[in-house]
C-alpha positions, 0 to 999 in steps of 0.5 A: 300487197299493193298492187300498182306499187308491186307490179312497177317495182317487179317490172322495174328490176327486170329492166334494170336486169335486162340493160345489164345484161342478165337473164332472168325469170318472174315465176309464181308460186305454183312453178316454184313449187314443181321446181327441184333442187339439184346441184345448188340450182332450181331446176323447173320447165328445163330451166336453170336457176341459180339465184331466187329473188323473193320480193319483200311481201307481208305474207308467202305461201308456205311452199314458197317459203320451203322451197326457198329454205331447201334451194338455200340449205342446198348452197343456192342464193 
């Protein structure tokens, strides 16, 4: 909801992700929507996710909020 702060905390994490080593994604609403839950993975543009990280928001869009339930009631974090 605040932009500015937003868009520093987003960037912030990737690059404390980056620096540990670990790959990662930012992905909008509308990816997340077209992603499949198989095996305990999001699985969207021939990527592979095992972890989803939604940040702290007042408001989600109803088809993020049921993707992240299905990928989590499938065994995913």
């Amino acid at each position: 909801m605040n932009g500015k702060e937003s868009v520093e905390t987003a960037f912030g994490l990737g690059r404390h992700l980056y620096e540990h080593g670990i790959d990662f994604d930012f992905m909008d609403f509308e990816l997340l929507a077209r992603a499949r839950v198989e095996d305990r993975k999001l699985k969207v543009a021939g990527e592979e996710y095992r972890v989803l990280v939604l940040p702290a928001m007042r408001a989600l869009r109803h088809s993020t909020i049921t993707k992240a339930l299905e990928f989590q009631r499938a065994g995913g974090a």
